[in-house]
C-alpha positions as CSV (number, residue, x, y, z in Angstrom):
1,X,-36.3,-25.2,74.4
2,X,-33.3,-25.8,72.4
3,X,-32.7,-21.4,72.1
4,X,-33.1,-21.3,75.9
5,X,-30.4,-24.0,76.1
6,X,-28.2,-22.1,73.6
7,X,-28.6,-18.9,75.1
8,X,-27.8,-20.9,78.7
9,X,-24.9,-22.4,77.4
10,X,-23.6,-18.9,76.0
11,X,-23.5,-17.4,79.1
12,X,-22.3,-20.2,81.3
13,X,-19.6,-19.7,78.5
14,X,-19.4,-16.3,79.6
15,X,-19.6,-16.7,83.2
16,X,-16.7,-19.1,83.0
17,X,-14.3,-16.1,81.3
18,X,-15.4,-13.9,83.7
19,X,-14.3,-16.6,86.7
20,X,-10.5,-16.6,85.4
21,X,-10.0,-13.1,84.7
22,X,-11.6,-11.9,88.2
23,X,-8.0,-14.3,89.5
24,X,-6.2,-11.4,87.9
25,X,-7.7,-8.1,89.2
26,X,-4.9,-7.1,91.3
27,X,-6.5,-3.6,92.5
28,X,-9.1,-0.7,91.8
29,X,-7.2,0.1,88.6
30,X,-7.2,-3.3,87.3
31,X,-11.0,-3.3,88.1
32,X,-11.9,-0.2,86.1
33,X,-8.9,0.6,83.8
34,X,-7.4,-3.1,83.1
35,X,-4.0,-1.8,84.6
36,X,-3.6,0.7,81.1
37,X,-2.7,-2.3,79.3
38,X,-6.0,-3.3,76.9
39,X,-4.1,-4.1,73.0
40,X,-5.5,-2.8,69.9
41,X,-7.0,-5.9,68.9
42,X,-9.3,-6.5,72.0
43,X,-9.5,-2.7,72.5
44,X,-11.4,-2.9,68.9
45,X,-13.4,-5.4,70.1
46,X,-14.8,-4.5,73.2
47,X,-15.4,-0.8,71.7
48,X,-17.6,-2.9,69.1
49,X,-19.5,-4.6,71.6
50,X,-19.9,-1.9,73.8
51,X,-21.4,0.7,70.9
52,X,-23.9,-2.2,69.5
53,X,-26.2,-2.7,72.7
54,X,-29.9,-2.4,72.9
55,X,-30.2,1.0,71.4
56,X,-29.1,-1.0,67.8
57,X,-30.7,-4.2,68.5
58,X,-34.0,-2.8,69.7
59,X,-34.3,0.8,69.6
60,X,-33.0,0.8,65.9
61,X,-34.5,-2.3,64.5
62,X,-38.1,-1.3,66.2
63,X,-37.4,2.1,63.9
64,X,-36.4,0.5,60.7
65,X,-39.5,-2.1,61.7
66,X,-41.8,1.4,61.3
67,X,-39.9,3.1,58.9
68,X,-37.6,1.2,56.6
69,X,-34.1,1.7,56.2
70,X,-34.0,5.4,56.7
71,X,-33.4,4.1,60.6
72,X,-29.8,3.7,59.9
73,X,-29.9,7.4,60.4
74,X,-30.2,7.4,64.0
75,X,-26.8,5.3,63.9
76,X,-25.2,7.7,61.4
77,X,-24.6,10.7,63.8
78,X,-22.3,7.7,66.0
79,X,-20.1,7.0,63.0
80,X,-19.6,10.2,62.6
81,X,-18.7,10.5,66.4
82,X,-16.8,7.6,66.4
83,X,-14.8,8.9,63.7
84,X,-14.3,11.9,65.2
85,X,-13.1,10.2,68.5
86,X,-10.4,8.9,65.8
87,X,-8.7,12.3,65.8
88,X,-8.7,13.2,69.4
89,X,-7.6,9.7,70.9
90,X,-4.3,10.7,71.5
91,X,-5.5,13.4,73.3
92,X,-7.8,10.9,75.2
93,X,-5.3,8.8,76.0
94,X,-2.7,11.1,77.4
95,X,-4.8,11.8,79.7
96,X,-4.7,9.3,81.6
97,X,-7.9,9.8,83.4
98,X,-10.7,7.2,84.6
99,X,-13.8,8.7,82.9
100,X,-15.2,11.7,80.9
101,X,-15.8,14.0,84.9
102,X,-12.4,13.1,85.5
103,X,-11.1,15.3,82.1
104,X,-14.0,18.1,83.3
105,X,-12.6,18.6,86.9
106,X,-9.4,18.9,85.8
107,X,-10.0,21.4,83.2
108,X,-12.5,23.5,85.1
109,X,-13.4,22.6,88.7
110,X,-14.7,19.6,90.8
111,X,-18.3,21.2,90.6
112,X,-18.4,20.6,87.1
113,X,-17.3,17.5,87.7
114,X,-20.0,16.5,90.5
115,X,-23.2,17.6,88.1
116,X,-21.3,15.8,85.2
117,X,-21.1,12.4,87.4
118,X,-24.7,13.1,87.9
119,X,-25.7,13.2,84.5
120,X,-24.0,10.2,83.6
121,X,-25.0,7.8,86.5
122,X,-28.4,9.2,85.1
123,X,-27.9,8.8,81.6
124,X,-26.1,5.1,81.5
125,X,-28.2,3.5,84.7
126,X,-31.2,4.1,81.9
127,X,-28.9,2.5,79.2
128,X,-28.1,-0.6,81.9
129,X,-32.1,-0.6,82.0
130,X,-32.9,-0.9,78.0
131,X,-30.6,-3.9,78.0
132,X,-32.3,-5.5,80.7
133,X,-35.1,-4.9,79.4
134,X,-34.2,-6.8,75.9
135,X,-32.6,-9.3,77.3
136,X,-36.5,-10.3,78.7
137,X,-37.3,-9.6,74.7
138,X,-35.1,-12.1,73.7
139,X,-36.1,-15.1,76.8
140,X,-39.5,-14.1,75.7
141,X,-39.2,-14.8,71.9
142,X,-36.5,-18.3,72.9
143,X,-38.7,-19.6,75.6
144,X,-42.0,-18.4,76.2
145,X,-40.7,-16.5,79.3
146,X,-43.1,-13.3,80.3
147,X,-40.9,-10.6,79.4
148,X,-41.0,-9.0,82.9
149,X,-39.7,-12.4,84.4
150,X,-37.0,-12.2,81.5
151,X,-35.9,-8.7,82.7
152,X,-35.3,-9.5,85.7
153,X,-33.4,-12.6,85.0
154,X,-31.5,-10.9,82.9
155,X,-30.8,-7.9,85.7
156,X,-29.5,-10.3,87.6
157,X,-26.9,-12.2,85.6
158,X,-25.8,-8.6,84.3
159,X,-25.1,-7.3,87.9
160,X,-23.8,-10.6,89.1
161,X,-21.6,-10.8,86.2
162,X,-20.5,-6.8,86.2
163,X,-19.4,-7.4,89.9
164,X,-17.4,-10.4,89.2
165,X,-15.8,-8.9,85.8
166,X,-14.6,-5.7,85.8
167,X,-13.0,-4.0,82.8
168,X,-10.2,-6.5,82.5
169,X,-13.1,-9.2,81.8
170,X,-15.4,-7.3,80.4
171,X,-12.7,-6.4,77.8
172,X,-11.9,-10.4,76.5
173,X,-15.7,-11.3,76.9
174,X,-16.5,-8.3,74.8
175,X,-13.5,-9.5,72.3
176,X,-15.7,-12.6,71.9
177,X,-19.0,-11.3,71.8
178,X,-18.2,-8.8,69.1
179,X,-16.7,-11.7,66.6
180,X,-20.2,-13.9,67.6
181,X,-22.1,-10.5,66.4
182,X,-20.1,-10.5,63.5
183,X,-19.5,-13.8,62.4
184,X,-23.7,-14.2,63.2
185,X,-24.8,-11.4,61.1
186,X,-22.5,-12.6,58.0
187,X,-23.7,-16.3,58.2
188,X,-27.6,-14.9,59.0
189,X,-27.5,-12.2,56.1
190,X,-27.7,-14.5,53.3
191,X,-30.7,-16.7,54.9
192,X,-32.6,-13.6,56.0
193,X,-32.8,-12.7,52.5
194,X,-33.7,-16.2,51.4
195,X,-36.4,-16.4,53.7
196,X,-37.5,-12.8,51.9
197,X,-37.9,-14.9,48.6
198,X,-34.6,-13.6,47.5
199,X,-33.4,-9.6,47.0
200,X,-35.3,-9.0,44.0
201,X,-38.5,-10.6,45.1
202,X,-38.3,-8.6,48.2
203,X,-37.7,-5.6,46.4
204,X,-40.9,-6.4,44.1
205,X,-42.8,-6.2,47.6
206,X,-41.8,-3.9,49.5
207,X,-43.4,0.1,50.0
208,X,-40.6,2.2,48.3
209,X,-40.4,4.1,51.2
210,X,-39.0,1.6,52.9
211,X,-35.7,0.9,51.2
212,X,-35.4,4.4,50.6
213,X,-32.5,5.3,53.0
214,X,-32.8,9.0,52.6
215,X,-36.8,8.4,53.0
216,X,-38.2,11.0,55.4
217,X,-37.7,14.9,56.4
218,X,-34.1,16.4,57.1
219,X,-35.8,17.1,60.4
220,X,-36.8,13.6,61.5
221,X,-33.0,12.4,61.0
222,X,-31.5,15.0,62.5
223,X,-33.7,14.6,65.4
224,X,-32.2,10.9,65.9
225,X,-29.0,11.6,64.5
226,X,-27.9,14.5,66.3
227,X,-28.6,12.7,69.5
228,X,-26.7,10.0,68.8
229,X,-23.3,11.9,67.7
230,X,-23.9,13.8,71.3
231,X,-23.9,10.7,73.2
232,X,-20.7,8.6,71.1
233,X,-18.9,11.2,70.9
234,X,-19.0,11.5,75.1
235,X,-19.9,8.2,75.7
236,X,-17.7,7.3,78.6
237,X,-17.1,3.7,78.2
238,X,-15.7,4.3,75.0
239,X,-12.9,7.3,76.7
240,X,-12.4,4.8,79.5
241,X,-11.4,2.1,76.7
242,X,-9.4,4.8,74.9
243,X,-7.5,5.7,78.8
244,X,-7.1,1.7,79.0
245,X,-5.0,1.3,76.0
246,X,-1.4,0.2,76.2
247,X,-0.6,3.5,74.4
248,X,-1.3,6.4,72.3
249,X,-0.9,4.7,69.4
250,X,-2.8,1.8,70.2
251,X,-6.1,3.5,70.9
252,X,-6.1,4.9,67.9
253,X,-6.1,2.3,66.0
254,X,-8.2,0.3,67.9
255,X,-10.8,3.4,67.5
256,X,-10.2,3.0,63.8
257,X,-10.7,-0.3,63.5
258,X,-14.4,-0.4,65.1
259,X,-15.8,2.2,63.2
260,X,-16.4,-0.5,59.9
261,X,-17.4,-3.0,62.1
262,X,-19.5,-1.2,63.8
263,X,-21.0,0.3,60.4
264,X,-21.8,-3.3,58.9
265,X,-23.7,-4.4,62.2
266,X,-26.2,-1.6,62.2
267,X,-26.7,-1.3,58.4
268,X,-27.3,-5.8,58.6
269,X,-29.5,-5.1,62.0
270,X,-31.6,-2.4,59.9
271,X,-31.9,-4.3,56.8
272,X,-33.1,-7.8,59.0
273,X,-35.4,-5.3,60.8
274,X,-36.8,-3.9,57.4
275,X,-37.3,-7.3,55.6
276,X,-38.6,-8.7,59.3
277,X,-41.3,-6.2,59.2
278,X,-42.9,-7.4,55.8
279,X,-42.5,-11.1,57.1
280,X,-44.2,-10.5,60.2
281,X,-46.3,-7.1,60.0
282,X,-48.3,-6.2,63.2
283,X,-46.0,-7.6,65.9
284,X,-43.8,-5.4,68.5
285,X,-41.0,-3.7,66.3
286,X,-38.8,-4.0,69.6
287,X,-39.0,-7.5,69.3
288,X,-38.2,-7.7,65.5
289,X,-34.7,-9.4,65.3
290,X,-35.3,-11.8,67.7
291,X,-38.9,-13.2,65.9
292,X,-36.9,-13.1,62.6
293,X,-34.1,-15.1,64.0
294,X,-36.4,-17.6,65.7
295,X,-39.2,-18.0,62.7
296,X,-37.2,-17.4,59.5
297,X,-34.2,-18.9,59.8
298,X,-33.2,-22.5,60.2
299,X,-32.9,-23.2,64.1
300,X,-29.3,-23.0,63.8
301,X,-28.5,-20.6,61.9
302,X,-31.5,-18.6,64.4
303,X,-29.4,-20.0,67.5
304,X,-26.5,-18.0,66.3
305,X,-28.3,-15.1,66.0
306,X,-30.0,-15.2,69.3
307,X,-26.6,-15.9,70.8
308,X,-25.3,-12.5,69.1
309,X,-28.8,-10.7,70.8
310,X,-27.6,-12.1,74.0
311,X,-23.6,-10.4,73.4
312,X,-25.0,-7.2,72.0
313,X,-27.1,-6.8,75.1
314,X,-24.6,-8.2,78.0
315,X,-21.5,-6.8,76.5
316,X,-22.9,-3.3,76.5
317,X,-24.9,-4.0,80.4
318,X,-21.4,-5.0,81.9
319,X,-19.9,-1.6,80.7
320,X,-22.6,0.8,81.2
321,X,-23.1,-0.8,84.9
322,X,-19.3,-0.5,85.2
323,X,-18.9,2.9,83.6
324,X,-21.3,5.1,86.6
325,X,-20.0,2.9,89.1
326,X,-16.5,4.8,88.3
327,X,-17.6,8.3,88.5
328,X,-19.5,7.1,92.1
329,X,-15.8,5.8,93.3
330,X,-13.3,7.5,91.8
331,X,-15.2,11.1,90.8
332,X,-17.5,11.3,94.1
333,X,-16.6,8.5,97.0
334,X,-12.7,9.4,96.3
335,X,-12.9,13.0,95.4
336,X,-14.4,14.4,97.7
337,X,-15.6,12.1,100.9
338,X,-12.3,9.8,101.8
339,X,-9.2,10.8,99.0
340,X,-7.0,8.9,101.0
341,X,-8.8,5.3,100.9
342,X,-7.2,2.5,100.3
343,X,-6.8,0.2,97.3
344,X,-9.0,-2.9,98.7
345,X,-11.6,-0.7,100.0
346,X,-11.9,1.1,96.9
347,X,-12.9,-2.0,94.8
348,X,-14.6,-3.8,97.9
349,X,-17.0,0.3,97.1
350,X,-17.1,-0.1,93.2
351,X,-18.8,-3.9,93.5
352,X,-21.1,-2.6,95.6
353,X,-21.5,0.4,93.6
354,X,-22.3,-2.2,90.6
355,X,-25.1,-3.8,92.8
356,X,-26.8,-0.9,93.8
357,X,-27.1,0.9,90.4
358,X,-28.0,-2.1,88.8
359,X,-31.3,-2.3,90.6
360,X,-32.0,1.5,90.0
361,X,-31.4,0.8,86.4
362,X,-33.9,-1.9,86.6
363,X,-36.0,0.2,88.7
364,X,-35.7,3.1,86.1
365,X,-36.9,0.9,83.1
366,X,-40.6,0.5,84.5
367,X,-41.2,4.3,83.9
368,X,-40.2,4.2,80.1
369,X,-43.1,3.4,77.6
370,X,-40.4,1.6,75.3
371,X,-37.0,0.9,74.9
372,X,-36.7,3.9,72.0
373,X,-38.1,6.4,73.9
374,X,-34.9,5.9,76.8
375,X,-32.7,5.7,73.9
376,X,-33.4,9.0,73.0
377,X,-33.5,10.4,76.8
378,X,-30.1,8.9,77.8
379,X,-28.8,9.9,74.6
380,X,-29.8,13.3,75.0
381,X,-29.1,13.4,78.9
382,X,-25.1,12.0,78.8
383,X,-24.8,13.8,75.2
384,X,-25.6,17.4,77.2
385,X,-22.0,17.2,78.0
386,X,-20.6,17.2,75.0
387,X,-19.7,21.0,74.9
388,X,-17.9,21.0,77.8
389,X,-15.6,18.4,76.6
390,X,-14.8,19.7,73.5
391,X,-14.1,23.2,75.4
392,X,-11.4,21.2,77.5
393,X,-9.4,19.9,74.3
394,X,-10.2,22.6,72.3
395,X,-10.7,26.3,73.6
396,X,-8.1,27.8,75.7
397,X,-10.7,30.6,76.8
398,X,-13.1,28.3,78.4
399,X,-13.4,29.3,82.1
400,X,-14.3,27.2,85.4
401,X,-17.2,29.1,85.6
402,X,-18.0,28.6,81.8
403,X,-17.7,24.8,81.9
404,X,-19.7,24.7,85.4
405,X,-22.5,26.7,83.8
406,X,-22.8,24.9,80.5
407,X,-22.6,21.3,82.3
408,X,-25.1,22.1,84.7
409,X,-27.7,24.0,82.3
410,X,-27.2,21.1,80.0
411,X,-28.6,18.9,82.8
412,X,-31.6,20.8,83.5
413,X,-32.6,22.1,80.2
414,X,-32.7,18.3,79.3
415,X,-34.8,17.2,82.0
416,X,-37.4,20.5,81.9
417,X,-37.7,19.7,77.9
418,X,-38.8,16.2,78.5
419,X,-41.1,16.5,81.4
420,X,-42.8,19.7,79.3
421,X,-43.3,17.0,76.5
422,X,-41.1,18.5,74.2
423,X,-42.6,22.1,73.3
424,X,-43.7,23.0,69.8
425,X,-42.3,19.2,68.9
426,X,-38.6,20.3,69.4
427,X,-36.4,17.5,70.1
428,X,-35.2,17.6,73.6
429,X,-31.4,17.1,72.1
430,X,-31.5,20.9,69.9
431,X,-32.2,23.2,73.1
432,X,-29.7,21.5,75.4
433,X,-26.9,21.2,72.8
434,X,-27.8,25.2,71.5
435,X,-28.8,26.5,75.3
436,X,-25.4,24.7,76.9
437,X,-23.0,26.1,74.1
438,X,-24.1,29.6,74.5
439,X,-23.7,29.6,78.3
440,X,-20.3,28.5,78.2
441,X,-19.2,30.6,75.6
442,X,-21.0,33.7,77.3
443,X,-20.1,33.0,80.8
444,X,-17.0,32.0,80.0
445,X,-16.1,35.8,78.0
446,X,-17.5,37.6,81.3
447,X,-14.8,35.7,83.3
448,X,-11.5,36.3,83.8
449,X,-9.1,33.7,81.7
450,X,-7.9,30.1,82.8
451,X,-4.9,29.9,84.5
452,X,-1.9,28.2,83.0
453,X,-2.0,25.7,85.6
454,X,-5.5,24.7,84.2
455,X,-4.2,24.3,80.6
456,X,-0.9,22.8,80.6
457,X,-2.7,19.1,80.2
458,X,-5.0,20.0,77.3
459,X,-2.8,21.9,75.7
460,X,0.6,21.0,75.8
461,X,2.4,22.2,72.6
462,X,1.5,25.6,73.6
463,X,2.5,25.5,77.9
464,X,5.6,23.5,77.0
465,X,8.2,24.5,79.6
């Protein structure tokens, strides 16, 4: 009992945060963009704890459970895209926008931003779901607690906590959690090995092909790493953290700054998995970091860790709850049903908004056979859009009907692939990306040219008056 008491203390911890910033949400735009005023140093943080959710903890670990440290590879495509975030921030930032449809409607038309909405309340309802859905992994391993009893207590301190929050929170709490996932993994590290018999010893042991990190074909990590890059590189709570930041600057280097911390969490959560796995062969791989924190370690040094499962999996929840909840307000309910509604209403709309797509996410995680195989669909789904936005930064001849077309075919080629079962044992990500890129770079030749009005934004150096 004493991890369920930790893990209940945590988030009473948590809870307690969220109580005194919800006193200083002044409006809608303190709600979802922390009034533009997020510093590097939390920015950093909360980017941290947003990346590291459920698709590292889980997903990754129950890969690197099966296949060794080759699993880092599903993570490497998101450095990548982190890094590359690194050199459009500014971009991002002057912007000024709420979320990724936002940039889209702007640049093309508010069609493309609809089916773009779409995809995302899609994509990152499912992401919300996987974290539920660990979070009753790690009651289950603490306390006995039937995982399905676990997911829904942990659906409901997500919502309850996402509705009281809102970025402003969700920012500081996330600043928190992402030092207790750090300062957990660097104090756990050393004991995981020890319980391993020491580095050398587990090397002795261990299949080769397991702490070979370029183990397996170029196909099989591309076919995790590509979606991954695809979803970072578009993932919206990341832009809406980059739009928060006091300035350009700022969210730069707040974007800099994540990208080695988020490097050392997966690489320590793959290497735990890996050494977990020849500890404790033949359980569920999903469940790996949480059995190794609870049966190797010293309770509490294992309460630690536990505590940083708990942060990986709420501080990603929060914002993924938060993020579609946006484009339902701001992209949908304010763009095209009441434009002229007022400030209280507005955020009275997004709480409610929180409520409601946190029981379809926990609705949408009983269809899923494990927590990997929605990593991979939302990954894929959300990352469908990453044509389009790099079009909008980055290709003057991309048309309205250009972005419309690649957006929506990106949508539908995604969902086709999967329920065909992924033809000829083609990932689902290759077609979308390939499919969606020609469309918008064909349609977008047979139509006539954007006008200047439609470019000024994106491309400022060049429409300077």
């Amino acid at each position: 009992m004493i991890y369920l008491w930790a893990i209940i203390i945590y988030l009473i911890g948590l809870l307690l945060v969220g109580t005194w910033f919800y006193k200083k949400i002044e409006g809608s735009k303190s709600f979802m963009m922390a009034d533009r005023g997020l510093p590097w140093w939390v920015n950093s943080g909360t980017m941290v704890a947003t990346y590291i959710g459920a698709g590292s903890l889980i997903g990754g670990s129950a890969l690197a459970y099966k296949v060794g440290l080759s699993a880092v590879w599903m993570d490497a495509g998101g450095f990548l895209a982190v890094l590359a975030l690194v050199f459009i921030a500014d971009k991002i930032r002057n912007f000024e926008g709420y979320s990724t449809p936002d940039i889209l409607g702007v640049r093309f038309n508010n069609a493309t931003r609809l089916v773009a909405s779409l995809i995302i309340i899609a994509a990152e309802t499912a992401i919300v779901g996987y974290q539920m859905k660990a979070g009753g992994y790690v009651l289950n391993v603490a306390a006995g607690i039937d995982p399905k009893v676990g997911t829904i207590i942990s659906a409901i301190f997500i919502i309850g906590y996402t509705m009281i929050a809102g970025l402003l929170s969700v920012a500081y709490t996330d600043l928190i959690q992402g030092v207790t996932i750090i300062l957990s993994l660097l104090i756990g590290l050393p004991f995981v090995l020890q319980s391993a018999g020491g580095l050398s010893s587990f090397l002795s042991h261990v299949s080769p092909d397991k702490v070979n990190i370029f183990g397996g074909s170029f196909y099989d990590a591309m076919k995790v790493m590509f979606p991954t890059f695809c979803l970072v590189f578009v993932m919206q709570p990341l832009w809406q953290r980059i739009f928060a930041s006091k300035n350009i600057k700022e969210s730069r280097i707040a974007v800099i700054v994540s990208l080695p911390a988020i490097i050392f969490i997966v690489f320590v959560l793959v290497f735990t998995a890996t050494v977990g796995a020849e500890l404790f062969p033949g359980i569920n791989g999903d469940s790996i970091i949480m059995h190794v924190a609870k049966n190797a370690l010293p309770p509490l040094v294992g309460i630690i860790m536990l505590a940083a499962a708990v942060a990986i999996i709420v501080s990603t929840g929060d914002s993924m709850l938060l993020s579609p909840a946006t484009n339902i307000i701001h992209d949908i309910y304010q763009t095209f049903i009441n434009p002229k509604a007022d400030d209280r209403r507005v955020l009275l709309y997004t709480r409610l908004t929180v409520l409601i797509l946190g029981l379809l996410a926990y609705i949408q995680v009983q269809f899923f056979p494990s927590i990997l195989a929605m990593v991979i669909y939302a990954y894929t789904m959300e990352g469908g859009l990453a044509p389009a936005l790099i079009a909008s930064f980055f290709w003057k001849r991309a048309t309205a009907a250009g972005g419309f077309a690649c957006v929506l075919s990106a949508g539908i080629i995604t969902i086709v692939w999967e329920a065909l079962k992924q033809p000829f044992g083609i990932g689902t990500v290759f077609p979308t990306i390939f499919i969606s890129t020609a469309v918008l770079i064909i349609v977008s030749l047979l139509t006539p040219p954007p006008e200047e009005s439609k470019l000024s934004r994106f491309f400022p150096d060049t429409f300077a008056s």
